[in-house]
C-alpha positions as CSV (number, residue, x, y, z in Angstrom):
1,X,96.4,127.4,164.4
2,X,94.8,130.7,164.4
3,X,97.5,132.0,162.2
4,X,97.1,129.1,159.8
5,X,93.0,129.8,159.4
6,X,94.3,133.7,159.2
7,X,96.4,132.9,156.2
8,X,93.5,131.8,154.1
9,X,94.0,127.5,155.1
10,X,90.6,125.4,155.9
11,X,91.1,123.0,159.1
12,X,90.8,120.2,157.3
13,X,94.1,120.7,155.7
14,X,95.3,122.1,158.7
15,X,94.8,119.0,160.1
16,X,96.7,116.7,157.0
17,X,99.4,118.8,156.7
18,X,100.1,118.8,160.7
19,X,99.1,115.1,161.5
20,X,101.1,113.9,157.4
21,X,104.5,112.0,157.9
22,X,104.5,112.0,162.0
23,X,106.9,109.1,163.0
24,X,105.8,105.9,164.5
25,X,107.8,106.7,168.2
26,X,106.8,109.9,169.1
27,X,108.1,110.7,172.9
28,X,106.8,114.5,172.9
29,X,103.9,114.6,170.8
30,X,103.7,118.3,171.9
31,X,106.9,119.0,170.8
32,X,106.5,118.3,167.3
33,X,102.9,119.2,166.9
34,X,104.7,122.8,168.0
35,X,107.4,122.6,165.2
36,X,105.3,122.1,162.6
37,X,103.2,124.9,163.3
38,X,105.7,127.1,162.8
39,X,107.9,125.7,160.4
40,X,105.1,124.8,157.9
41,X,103.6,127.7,158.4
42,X,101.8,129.0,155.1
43,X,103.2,132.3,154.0
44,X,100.7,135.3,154.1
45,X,98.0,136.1,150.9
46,X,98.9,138.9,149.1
47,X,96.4,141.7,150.0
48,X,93.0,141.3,148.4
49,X,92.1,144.2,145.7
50,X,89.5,146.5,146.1
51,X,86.5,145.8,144.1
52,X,86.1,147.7,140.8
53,X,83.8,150.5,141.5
54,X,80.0,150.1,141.0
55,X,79.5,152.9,138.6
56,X,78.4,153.2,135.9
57,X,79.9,154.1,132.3
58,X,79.8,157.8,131.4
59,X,77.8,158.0,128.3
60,X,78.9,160.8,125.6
61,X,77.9,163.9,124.9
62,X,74.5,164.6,122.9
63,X,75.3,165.7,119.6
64,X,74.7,169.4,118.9
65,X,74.5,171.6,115.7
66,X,76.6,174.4,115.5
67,X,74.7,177.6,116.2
68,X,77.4,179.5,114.1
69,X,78.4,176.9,111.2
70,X,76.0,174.2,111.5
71,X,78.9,171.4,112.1
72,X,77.9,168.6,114.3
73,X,79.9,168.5,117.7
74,X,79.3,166.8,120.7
75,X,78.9,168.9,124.2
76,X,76.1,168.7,126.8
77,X,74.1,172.0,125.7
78,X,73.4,173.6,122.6
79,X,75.7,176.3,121.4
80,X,79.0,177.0,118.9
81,X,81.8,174.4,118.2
82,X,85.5,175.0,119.3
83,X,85.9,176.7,115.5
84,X,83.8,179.4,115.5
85,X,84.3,182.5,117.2
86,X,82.1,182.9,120.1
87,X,78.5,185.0,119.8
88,X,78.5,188.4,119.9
89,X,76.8,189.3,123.1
């Protein structure tokens, strides 16, 4: 039965789907409680999927000015946008 409660089945179902439809003269009572173990046995759950991770969303870059052409650009410290040439040192 272990296998049954391992496969995601309560007991209580366990127990209608094992004890559902017996005949009325059962001579080995062991027998078929055995059979139906294994032949109505539930096949196994998919695997379960990891939860989403708890993080949280990146937020964007600040916008900057361009220190060269004063275009707006988004980057996480002040400086020149990919256009310009860089700053003479």
């Amino acid at each position: 039965m272990s296998a049954w409660l391992e496969r995601g089945v309560d007991p209580d179902t366990v127990g209608r789907i094992l004890s559902s439809g017996l005949p009325e003269d059962m001579r080995r009572p062991a027998s078929v409680l055995a059979y139906r173990l294994t032949a109505l046995l539930p096949p196994h759950l998919p695997p379960a999927l990891p939860p989403p991770a708890a993080r949280r969303p990146r937020r964007p870059d600040p916008l900057q000015n361009c220190d060269g052409c004063d275009r707006a650009f988004r980057s996480p410290a002040p400086g020149r946008c990919r256009d310009c040439p860089p700053a003479a040192a």
